[in-house]
C-alpha positions in Angstrom: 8.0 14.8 32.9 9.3 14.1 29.6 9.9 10.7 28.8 13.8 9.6 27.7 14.4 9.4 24.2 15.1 6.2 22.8 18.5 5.0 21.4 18.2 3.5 17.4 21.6 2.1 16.6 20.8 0.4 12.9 23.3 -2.7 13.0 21.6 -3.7 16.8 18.8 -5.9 17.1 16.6 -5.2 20.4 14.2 -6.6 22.2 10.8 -5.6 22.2 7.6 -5.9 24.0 4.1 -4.9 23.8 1.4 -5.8 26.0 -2.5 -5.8 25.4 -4.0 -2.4 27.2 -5.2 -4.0 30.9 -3.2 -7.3 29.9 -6.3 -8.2 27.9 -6.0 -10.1 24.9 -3.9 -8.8 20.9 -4.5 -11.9 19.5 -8.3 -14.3 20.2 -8.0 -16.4 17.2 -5.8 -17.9 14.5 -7.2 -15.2 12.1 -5.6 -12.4 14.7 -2.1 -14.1 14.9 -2.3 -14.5 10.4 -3.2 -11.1 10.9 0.1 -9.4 12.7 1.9 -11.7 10.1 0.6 -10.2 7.3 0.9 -6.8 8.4 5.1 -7.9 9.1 4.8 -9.1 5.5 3.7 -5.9 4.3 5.7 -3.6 5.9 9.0 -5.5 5.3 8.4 -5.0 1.9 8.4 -1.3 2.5 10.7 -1.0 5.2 13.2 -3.2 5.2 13.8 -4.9 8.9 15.5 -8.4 10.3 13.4 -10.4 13.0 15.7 -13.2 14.7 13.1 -14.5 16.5 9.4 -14.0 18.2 6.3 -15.2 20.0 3.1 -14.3 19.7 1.2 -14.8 23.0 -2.6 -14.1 23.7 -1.8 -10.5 25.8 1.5 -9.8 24.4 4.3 -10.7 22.1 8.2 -10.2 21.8 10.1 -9.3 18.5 14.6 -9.6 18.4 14.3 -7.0 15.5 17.0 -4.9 13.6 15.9 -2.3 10.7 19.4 -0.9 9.0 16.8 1.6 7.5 14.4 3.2 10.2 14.7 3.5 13.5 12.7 0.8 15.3 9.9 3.5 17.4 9.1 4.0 13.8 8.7 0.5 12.6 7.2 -0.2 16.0 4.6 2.9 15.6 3.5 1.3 12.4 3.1 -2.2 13.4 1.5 -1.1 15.8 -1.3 1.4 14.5 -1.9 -1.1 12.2 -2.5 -4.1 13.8 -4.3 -1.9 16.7 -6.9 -0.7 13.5 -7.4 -4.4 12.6 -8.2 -5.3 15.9 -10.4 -2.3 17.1 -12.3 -2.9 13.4 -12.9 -6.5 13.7 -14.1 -6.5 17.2 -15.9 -2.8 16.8 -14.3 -1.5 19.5 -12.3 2.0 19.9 -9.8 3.2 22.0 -6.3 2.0 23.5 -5.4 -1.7 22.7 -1.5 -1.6 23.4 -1.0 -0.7 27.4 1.4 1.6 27.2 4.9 2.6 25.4 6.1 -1.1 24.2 9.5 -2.3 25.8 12.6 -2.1 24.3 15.9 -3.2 25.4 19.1 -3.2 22.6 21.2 -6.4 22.5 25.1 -5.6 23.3 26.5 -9.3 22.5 26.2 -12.8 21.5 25.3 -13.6 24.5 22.7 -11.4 24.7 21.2 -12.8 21.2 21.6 -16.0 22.5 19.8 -15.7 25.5 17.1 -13.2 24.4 16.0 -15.7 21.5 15.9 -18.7 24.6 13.8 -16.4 26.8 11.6 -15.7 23.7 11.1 -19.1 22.4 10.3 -20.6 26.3 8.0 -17.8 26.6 5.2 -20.3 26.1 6.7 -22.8 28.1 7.3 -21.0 31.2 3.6 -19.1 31.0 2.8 -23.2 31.0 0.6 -23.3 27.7 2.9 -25.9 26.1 5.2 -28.4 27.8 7.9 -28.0 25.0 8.2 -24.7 23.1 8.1 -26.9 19.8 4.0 -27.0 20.7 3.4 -24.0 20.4 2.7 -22.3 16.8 2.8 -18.8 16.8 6.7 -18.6 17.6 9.7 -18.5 15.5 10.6 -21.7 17.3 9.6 -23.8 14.5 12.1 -22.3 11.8 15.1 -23.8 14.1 13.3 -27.1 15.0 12.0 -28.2 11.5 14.1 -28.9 8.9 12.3 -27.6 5.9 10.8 -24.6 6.7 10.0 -22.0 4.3 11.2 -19.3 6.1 9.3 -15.6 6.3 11.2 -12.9 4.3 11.2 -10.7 7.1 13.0 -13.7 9.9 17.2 -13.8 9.5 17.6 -17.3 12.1 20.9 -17.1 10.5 21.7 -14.0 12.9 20.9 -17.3 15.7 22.2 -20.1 13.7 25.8 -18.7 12.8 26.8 -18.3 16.5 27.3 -22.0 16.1 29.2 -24.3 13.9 28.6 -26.9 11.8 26.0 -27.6 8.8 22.9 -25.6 8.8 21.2 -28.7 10.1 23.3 -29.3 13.2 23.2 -25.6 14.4 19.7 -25.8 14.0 19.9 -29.0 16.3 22.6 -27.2 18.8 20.3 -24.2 19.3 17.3 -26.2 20.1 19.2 -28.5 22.1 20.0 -25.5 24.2 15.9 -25.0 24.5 15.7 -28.3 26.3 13.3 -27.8 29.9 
């Protein structure tokens, strides 16, 4: 049975999730998570995509992404070949490292922004690794909670931060404050 094609609407950020093949590990080491970074670095500045937030986590990792320019399976295909060569290459392994097709839901509303980029950032939290998501450091968290962040040129918190008012200071502060557990 063939599986359904997936929907690319450019101006709509999804959600997306890929899981390490029998839930084991992406990412081991701080090199691994530097790594997937990199690889984001370089292909943003070939394909041009938006990521509102993330989290890395050991057997997984979610990305709110938008690409105006390519459809996200293709973006998602290439992050994903590459990061899977890094890996098999560094630990000399072959084969599958990604489970299966990754996840992928699109994001109708604010709302939905709002409460996919909460999910994401607690990811950490609720898998009880940290106690507040502000611990934990391979998330996007830290670009909302610190003030003077040098942000990555592929994030756009701004598509977060202008659902509320105020300085860019106190919507950073009314986000977070709607992260409190």
């Amino acid at each position: 049975m063939a599986r359904p094609q997936r929907v690319w609407i450019h101006h709509r950020f999804y959600h997306i999730v890929c899981r390490g093949n029998r839930r084991d590990p992406l990412f081991r080491n701080a090199a691994d998570f530097q790594a997937f970074f990199h690889i984001l670095q370089q292909l943003h500045e070939k394909i041009p995509f938006e990521i509102a937030s993330y989290c890395l986590m050991t057997n997984h990792y979610h990305l709110l992404i938008r690409s105006k320019d390519a459809s996200f399976s293709k973006l998602m295909g290439l992050i994903n070949k590459r990061y899977a060569n890094y890996y098999n290459t560094k630990y000399r392994l072959t084969g599958h490292v990604y489970e299966k097709r990754f996840y992928d839901k699109m994001i109708e509303d604010k709302e939905g922004m709002l409460e996919v980029s909460r999910y994401i950032h607690l990811n950490p939290v609720e898998a009880k690794m940290v106690r507040k998501p502000e611990y934990y450091p391979w998330s996007s968290f830290h670009y909302f909670k610190q003030p003077q962040t040098v942000v990555a040129s592929y994030m756009n918190i701004d598509c977060i931060l202008n659902y509320y008012l105020g300085t860019v200071e106190e919507k950073k502060e009314k986000y977070c404050q709607t992260l409190r557990v």
